[in-house]
C-alpha positions, 0 to 999 in steps of 0.5 A: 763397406757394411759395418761389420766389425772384426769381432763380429767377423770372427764370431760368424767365421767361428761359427761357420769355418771350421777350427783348422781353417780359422787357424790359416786365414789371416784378418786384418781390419777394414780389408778382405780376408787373406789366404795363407801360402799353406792353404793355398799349397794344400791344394797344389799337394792334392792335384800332384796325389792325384796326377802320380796315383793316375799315372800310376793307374796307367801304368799298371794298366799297361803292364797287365795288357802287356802281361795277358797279351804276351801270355796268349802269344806263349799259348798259341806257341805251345799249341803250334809246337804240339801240332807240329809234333803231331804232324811229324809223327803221323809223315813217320807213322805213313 
């Protein structure tokens, strides 16, 4: 390994990592950095956000088709009773 002491290290991180981060990362001396358990559950926080807001995508999505389908079904009702009326009217009016 390179001689790249412990106080060198830190000034180079301090420098290159942010603060927050600096804060996670455990050192110890002549080993390779570790991460700590809450930076690697920042991660697993992230992926469950954004599978829940997709899934909450999709179902909104689904509710509004949902919605106009049952809407253009309610319409074409609404016109089919009118021309029956229509009809009705015009067998008495013959």
């Amino acid at each position: 390994m390179i001689g790249i002491y412990p106080t060198d290290l830190s000034d180079i991180l301090s420098k290159a990592v942010k603060p927050t981060l600096m804060k996670t990362l455990s050192f110890t001396f002549g080993r390779r950095a570790r991460v700590s358990r809450f930076c690697q559950r920042k991660g697993f926080a992230l992926i469950v956000t954004l599978t829940m807001m997709i899934l909450l995508t999709v179902v909104a999505v689904g509710l509004l088709t949902l919605s106009a389908i049952s809407l253009r079904g309610a319409s074409q009702s609404d016109a089919n009773q009118i021309a029956r009326a229509n009809a009705r009217v015009a067998l008495m009016l013959a």
